[in-house]
C-alpha positions in Angstrom: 5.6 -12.3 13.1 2.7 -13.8 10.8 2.4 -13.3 6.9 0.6 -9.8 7.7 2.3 -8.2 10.5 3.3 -4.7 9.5 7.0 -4.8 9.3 9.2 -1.5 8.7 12.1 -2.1 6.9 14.2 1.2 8.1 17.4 1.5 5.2 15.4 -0.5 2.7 17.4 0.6 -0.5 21.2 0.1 1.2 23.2 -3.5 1.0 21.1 -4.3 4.0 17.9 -3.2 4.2 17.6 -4.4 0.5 18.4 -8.2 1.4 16.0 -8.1 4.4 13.4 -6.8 2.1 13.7 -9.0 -0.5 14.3 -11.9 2.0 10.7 -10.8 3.9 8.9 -11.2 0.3 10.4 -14.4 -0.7 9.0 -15.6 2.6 5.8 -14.3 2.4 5.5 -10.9 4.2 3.1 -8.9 2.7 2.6 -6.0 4.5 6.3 -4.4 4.4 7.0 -0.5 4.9 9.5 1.6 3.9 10.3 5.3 3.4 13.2 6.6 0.9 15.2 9.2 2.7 13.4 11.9 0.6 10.2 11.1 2.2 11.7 10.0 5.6 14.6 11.9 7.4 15.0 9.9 10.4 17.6 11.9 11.8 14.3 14.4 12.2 12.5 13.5 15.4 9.9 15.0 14.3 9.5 13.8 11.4 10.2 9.9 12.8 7.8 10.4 16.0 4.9 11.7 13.3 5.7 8.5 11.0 5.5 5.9 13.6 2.4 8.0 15.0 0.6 7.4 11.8 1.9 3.8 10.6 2.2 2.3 13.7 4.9 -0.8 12.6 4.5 -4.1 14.9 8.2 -5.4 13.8 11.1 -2.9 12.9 14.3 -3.5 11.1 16.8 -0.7 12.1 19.2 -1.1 9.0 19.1 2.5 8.3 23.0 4.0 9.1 25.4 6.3 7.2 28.2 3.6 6.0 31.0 3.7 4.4 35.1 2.3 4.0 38.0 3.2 6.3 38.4 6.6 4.0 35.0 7.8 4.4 34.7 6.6 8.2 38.0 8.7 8.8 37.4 11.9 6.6 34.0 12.3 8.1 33.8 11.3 11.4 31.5 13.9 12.8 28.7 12.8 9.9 29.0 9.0 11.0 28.6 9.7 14.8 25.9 12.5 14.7 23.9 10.7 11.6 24.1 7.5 13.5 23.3 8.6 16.7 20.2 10.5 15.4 18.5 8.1 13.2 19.0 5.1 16.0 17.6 7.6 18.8 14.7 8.1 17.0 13.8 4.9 15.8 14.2 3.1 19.1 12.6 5.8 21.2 9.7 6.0 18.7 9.5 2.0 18.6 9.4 1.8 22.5 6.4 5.0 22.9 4.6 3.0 19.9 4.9 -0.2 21.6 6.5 -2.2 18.6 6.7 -6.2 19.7 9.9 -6.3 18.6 12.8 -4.4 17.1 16.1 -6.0 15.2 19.2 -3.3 15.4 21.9 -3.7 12.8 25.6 -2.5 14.4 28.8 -3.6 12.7 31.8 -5.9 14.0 33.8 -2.6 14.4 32.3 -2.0 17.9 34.9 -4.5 19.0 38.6 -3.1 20.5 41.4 -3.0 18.1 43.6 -5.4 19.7 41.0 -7.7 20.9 41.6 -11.2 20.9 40.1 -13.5 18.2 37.8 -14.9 17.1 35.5 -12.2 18.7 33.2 -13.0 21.2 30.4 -10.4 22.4 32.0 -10.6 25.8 34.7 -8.2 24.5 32.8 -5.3 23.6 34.3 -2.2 25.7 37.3 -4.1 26.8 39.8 -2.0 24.9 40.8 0.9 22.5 38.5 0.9 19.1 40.4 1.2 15.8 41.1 4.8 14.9 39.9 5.2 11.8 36.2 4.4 12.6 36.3 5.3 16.4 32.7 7.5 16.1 30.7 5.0 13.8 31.5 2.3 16.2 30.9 4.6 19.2 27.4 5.2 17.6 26.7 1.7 17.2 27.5 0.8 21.1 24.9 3.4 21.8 22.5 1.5 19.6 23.2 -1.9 21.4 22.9 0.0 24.9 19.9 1.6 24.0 18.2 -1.3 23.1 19.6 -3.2 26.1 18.7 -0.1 28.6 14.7 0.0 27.0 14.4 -3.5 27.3 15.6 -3.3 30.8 13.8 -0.2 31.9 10.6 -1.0 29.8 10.0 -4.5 29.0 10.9 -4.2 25.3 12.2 -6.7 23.0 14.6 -5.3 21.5 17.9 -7.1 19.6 21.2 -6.2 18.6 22.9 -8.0 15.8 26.6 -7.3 15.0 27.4 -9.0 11.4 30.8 -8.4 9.9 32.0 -7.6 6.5 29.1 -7.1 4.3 28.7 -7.9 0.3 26.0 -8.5 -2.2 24.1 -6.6 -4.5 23.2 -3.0 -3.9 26.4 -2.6 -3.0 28.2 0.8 -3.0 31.4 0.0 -6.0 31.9 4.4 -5.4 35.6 4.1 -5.0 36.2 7.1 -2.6 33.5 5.6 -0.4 32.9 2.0 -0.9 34.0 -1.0 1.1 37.3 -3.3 0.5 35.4 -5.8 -1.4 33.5 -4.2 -4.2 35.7 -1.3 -4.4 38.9 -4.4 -5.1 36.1 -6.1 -8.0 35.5 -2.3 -9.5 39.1 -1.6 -10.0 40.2 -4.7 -11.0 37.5 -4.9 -13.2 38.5 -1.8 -15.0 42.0 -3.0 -14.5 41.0 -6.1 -17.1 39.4 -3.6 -19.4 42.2 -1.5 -19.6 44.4 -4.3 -20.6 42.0 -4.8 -23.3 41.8 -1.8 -24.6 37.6 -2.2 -24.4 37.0 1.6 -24.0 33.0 0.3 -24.4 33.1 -1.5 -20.8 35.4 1.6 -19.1 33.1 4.0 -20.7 29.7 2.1 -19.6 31.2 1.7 -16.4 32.0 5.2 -16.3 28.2 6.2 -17.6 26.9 4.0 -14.5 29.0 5.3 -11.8 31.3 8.7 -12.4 34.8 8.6 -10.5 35.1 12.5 -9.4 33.2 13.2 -11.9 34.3 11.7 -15.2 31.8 9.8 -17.1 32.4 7.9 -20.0 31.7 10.7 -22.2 35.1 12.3 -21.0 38.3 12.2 -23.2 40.7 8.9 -23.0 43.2 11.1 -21.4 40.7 12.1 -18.5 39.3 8.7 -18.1 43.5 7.5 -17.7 44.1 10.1 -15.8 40.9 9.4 -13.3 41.8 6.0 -13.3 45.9 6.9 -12.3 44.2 8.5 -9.2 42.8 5.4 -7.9 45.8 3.4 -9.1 44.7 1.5 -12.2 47.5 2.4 -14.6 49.0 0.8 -17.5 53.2 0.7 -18.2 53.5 -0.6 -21.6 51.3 -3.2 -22.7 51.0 -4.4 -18.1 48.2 -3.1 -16.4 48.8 -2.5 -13.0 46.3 -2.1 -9.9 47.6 -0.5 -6.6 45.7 -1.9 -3.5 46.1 0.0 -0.1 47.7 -1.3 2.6 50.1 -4.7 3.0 47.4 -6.6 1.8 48.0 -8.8 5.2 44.9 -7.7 6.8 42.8 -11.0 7.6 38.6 -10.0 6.4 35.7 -12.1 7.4 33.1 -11.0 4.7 29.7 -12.3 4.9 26.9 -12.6 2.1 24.5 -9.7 2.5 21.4 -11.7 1.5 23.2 -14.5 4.0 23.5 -11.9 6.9 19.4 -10.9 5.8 18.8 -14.5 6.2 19.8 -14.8 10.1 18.2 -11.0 11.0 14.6 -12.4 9.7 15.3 -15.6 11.5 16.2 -14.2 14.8 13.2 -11.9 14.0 10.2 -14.9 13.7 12.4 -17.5 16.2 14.3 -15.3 19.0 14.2 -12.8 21.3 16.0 -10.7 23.6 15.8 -12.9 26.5 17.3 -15.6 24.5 20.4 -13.4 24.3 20.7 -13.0 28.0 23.6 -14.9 29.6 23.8 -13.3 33.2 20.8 -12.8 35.5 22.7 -9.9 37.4 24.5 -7.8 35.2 23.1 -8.3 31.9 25.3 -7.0 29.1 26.6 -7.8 25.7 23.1 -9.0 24.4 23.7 -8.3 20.8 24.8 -11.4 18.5 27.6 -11.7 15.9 26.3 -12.6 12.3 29.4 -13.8 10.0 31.1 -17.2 8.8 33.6 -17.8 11.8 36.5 -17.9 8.8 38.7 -15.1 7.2 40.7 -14.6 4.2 43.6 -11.8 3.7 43.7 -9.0 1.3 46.3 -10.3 -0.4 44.4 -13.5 -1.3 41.0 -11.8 -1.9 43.0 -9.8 -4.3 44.0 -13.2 -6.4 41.1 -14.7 -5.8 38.9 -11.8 -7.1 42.0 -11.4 -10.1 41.2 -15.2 -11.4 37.1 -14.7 -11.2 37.4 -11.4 -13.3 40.1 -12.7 -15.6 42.6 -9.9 -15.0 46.3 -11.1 -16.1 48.0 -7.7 -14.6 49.9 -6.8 -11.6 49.3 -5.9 -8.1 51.1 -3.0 -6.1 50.4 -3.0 -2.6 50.3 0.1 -0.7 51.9 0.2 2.5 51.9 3.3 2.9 47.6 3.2 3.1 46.3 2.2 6.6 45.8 -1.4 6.9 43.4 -1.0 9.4 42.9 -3.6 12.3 44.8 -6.4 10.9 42.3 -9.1 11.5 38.6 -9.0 12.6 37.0 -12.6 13.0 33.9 -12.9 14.3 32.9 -16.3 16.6 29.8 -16.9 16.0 29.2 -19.9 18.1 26.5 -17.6 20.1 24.3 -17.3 16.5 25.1 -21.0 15.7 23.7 -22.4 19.0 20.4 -20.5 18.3 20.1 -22.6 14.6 21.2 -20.4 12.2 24.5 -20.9 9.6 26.0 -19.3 7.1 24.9 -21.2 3.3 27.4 -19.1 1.2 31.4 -19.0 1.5 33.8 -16.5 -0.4 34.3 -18.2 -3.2 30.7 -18.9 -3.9 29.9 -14.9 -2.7 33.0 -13.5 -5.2 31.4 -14.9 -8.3 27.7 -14.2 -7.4 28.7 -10.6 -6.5 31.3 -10.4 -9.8 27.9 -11.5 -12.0 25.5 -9.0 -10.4 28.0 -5.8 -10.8 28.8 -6.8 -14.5 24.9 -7.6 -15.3 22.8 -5.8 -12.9 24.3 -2.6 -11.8 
């Protein structure tokens, strides 16, 4: 890529289509596109074939996907594999008829099989049962990583898979019924600390921002309590106590979004496919894993996100709430070799994301 390639950003105003955007500028890029979803439905094939028709993008990012946490993954699993499949169909088809140079595919770590051994390596993708609860997002996004292997093979594309893990960072989604461990853990304990402050200002403005089934901070104390019971921040006397689902033993890799941006536009201006290739006879497992190489559990998240907020309550874990696949750790020796490393560890990443929620949102 040089300074004026045009580049299409697909997902520009998610956690990360915003960090490879804002990454692209602070390098240089000047000739970035992007469509809001309003003026872009990429699950439309239409609608996707006309746009690359008419802009004809030399680089795409494909960091447009419906996301969500283990509730919203389980609760609506036909929107996550039919939105999925459709907006990466479309993109990569349309990038391959309008001969794109080179096309970057964001999946997640969840493609991997439950029980497979860790740290992940690529090598284990389809070598078990996936995790339940997001069985058909993770289908969708091994059909991403095939498709791009299967054009490249067929057609001479370049096309790359990336896998990173956990994500965090600003743009976040902190919407409790949908958002991931780690924000949703810094909302609640957030409002957990306010609570035992009795600062109705911070609950209310927090409420104004982002609703909780919809109860704004315009609502009666005894709503906002009672909105608050239902995603466990209660207070017993003059405690304030914060229920966390599952054991809390779960082991999390999380990986700074503007970090995981960071790799994508490296790979992007320094790599490509055939870089990725290990095998000259059956060539599989392309894509790359983007994380840290270390995790941390729930449970210690949990304190460690308590003592950045400055929350002196309890914590009541759940286990009665699915824990999920109890640890997902990526090895990312693969990424290494090809010179990129993480900058940003979790201590660093809690803070950073703490700030930007309490100043920012």
């Amino acid at each position: 890529m040089d300074k004026h390639s045009k580049i299409y950003v697909a997902g520009h105003r998610g956690l990360v289509g915003s960090a490879i955007k804002k990454n692209l500028e602070a390098k240089g890029f000047t000739n970035i596109l992007v469509r809001t979803h309003a003026e872009l439905d990429l699950t439309d094939a239409k609608a996707t074939a006309d746009f690359f028709g008419t802009e004809k993008p030399e680089y795409v990012f494909l960091a447009a996907a419906k996301v969500g946490g283990i509730v919203a993954n389980n609760t609506y699993r036909a929107d996550f594999i039919y939105e999925n499949l459709m907006i990466q169909n479309n993109v990569i088809h349309q990038s391959y008829v309008h001969g794109v140079k080179k096309l970057l595919f964001l999946g997640s770590t969840c493609i991997y099989p439950k029980n497979a051994p860790q740290p992940l390596k690529e090598d284990y993708l389809l070598t078990g049962a996936l995790e339940y609860t997001n069985e058909p997002y993770a289908i969708a996004k091994i059909a991403g990583i095939k498709a791009c292997e299967s054009y490249n093979l067929q057609y001479g594309t370049n096309f790359m898979s990336v896998m990173p893990t956990n994500l965090y960072g600003p743009n976040d989604n902190f919407d409790l019924e949908k958002s991931h461990v780690l924000p949703a853990l810094i909302r609640k304990i957030h409002l957990g600390k306010a609570l035992e402050n009795n600062d109705w200002e911070t609950i209310q403005s927090d409420l104004n921002r982002l609703p909780i089934r919809g109860i704004d901070g315009q609502a009666s104390q005894a709503e906002i309590l009672q909105v608050l019971r239902s995603f466990g921040i209660s207070k017993n006397n003059e405690t304030v106590v914060v229920e966390i689902w599952g054991s809390g033993k779960p082991m999390r890799e999380f990986l700074w979004s503007e970090d995981m941006a960071d790799a994508c536009v490296f790979l992007m201006e320094n790599r490509d496919f055939s870089d990725c290739v290990t095998s000259t006879e059956e060539i599989r497992n392309t894509h790359l894993n983007i994380g840290t190489g270390s995790d941390i559990s729930i449970a210690d998240l949990t304190q460690r996100i308590k003592a950045t907020v400055g929350f002196k309550g309890l914590f009541v874990f759940n286990a009665e709430k699915p824990d999920g696949t109890m640890r997902k750790l990526t090895d990312v020796s693969k990424l290494n070799a090809l010179g990129w490393k993480h900058q940003v560890d979790i201590e660093e990443g809690v803070n950073k994301m703490y700030r930007w929620y309490t100043q920012e949102k």
